[in-house]
C-alpha positions as CSV (number, residue, x, y, z in Angstrom):
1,X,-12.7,-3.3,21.5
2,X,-9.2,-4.4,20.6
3,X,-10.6,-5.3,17.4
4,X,-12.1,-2.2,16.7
5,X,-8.5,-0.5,17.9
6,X,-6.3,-2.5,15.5
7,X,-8.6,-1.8,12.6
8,X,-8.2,2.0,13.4
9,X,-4.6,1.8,13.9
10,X,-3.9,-0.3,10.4
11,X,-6.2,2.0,8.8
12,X,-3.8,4.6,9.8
13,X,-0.9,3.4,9.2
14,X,-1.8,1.9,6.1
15,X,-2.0,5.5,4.6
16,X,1.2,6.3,6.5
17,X,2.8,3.9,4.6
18,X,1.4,5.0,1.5
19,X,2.0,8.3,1.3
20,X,5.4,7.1,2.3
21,X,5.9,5.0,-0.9
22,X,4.5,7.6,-3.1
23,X,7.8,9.4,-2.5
24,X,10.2,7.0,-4.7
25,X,7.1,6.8,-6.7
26,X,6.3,10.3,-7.8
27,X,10.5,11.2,-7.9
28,X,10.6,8.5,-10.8
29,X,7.9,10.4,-12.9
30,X,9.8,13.4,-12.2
31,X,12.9,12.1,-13.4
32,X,11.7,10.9,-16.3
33,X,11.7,6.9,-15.4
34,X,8.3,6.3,-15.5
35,X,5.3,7.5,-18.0
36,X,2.4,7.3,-15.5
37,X,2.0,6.0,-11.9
38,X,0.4,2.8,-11.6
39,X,-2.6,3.9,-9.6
40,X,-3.4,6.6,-12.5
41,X,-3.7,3.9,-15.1
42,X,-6.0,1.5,-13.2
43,X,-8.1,4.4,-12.2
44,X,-8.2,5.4,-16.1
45,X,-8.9,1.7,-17.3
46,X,-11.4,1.1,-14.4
47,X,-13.2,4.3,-15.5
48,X,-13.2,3.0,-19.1
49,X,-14.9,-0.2,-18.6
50,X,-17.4,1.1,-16.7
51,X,-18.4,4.0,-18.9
52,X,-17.6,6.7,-16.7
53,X,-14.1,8.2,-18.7
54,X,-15.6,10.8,-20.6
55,X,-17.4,12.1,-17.2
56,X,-14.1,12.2,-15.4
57,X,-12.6,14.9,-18.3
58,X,-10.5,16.6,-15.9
59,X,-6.5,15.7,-15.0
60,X,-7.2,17.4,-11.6
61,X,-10.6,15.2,-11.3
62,X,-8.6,12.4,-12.1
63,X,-5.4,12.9,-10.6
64,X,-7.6,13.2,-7.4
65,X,-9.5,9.8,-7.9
66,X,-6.3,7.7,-8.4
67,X,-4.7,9.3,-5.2
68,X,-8.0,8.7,-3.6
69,X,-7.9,5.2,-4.7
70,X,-4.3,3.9,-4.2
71,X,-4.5,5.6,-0.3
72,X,-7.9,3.7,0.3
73,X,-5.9,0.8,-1.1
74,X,-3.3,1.4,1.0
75,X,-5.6,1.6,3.9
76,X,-7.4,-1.8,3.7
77,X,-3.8,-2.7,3.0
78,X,-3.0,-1.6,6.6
79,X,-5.7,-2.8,8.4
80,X,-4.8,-6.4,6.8
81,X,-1.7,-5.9,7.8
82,X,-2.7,-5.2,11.4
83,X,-4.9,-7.7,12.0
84,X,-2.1,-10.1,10.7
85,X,0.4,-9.0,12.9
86,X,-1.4,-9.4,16.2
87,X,-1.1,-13.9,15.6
88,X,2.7,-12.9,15.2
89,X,4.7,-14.2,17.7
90,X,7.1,-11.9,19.8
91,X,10.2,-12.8,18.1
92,X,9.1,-11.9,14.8
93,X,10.3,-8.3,13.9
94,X,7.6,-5.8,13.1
95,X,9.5,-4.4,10.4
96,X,10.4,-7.8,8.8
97,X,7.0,-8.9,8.9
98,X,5.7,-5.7,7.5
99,X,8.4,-6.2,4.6
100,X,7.2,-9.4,3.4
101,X,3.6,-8.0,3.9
102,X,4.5,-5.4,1.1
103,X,5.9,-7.4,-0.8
104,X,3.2,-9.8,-0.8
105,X,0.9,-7.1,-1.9
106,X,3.3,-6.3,-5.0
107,X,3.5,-10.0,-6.0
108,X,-0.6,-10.3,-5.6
109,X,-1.4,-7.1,-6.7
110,X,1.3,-6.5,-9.9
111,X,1.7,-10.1,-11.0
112,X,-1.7,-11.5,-10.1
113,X,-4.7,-9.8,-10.2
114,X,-3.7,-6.5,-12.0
115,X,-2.4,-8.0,-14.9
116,X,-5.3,-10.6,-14.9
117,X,-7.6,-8.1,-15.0
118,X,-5.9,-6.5,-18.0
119,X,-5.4,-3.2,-15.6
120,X,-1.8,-3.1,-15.5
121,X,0.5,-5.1,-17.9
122,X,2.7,-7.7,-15.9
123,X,6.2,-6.8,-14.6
124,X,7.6,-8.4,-17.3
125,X,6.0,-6.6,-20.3
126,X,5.6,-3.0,-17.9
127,X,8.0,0.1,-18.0
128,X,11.6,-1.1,-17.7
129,X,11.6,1.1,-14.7
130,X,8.4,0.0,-13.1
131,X,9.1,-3.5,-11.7
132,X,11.6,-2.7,-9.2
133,X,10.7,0.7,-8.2
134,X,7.2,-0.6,-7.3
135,X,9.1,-3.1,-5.0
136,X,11.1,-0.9,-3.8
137,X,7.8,1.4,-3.0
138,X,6.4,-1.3,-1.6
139,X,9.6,-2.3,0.6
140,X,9.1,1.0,1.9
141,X,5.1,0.4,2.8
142,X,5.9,-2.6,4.3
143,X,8.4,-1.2,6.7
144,X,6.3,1.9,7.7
145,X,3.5,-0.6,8.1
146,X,5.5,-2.8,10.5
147,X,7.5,0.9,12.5
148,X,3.7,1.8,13.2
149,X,1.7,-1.3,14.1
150,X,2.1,-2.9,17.3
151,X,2.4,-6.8,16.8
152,X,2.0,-9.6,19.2
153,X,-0.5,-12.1,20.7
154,X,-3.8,-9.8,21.3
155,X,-4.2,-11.5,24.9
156,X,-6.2,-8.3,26.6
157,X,-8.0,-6.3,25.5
158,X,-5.5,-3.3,26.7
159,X,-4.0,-0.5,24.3
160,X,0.0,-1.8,23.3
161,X,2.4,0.2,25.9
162,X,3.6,3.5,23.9
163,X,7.5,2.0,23.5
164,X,5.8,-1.1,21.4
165,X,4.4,1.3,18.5
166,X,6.5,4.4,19.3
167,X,8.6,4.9,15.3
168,X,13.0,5.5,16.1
169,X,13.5,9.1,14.6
């Protein structure tokens, strides 16, 4: 049941967190620092490879599908993250660990296995901008990842007491 309960809760605050890093994310295209969100052009180049651009004609149709995709991303994401952080030990903070979670995700996702898929170019050869707002954004996940998921030895199968996953205003 725990199990079930973590996967539930990560899922959650995996698109917390999300939503949270699409903040910085969408002020930079507003101001002008970045062309096109990252999850927009994987969603375009996925659709391209498998034939499916020219059915997706519309920006709102699009627009919706990367959304779609980068908070289902960010989900799994969570629900990673969670099942990670109940083998943490106590003295590990939640936020920390949740930091260095995100971060791992930029570093796998943006210099591994986006680039090698020729979905993304990598950091190096992106939008000036891109590099470290994406870690920044992903800074940002990781934190709201570790605020909302309680961490800690799994050792009943009890909910986590409110204080251990309650987020400071």
């Amino acid at each position: 049941m725990y199990l079930l309960r973590a996967v539930g809760r990560g899922a959650v605050a995996g698109t917390v967190a999300t939503l949270a890093m699409s903040v910085p994310m969408l002020a930079a295209s507003r101001l002008g620092l970045i062309h096109r969100q990252a999850p927009e052009q994987m969603t375009d180049r996925v659709l391209q490879r498998i034939g499916l651009a020219d059915d997706v004609d519309s920006g709102v149709a699009r627009d919706a599908l990367a959304a779609g995709n980068h908070v289902a991303f960010g989900a799994v994401g969570g629900v990673g993250f969670a099942l990670l952080a109940r083998r943490l030990p106590p003295r590990v903070p939640p936020v920390a660990a949740g930091v260095a979670y995100g971060l791992l995700v930029w570093t796998v996702s943006y210099a591994g296995w986006a680039p090698a898929l020729r979905l993304m170019p990598p950091p190096a050869e992106d939008e000036p901008a891109r590099p470290a707002l994406m870690v920044a954004a992903h800074v940002i996940y990781g934190a709201v990842l570790g605020a909302l998921t309680p961490a800690g030895p799994a050792t009943s199968g009890r909910a986590a007491p409110a204080e251990a996953i309650a987020v400071a205003p």
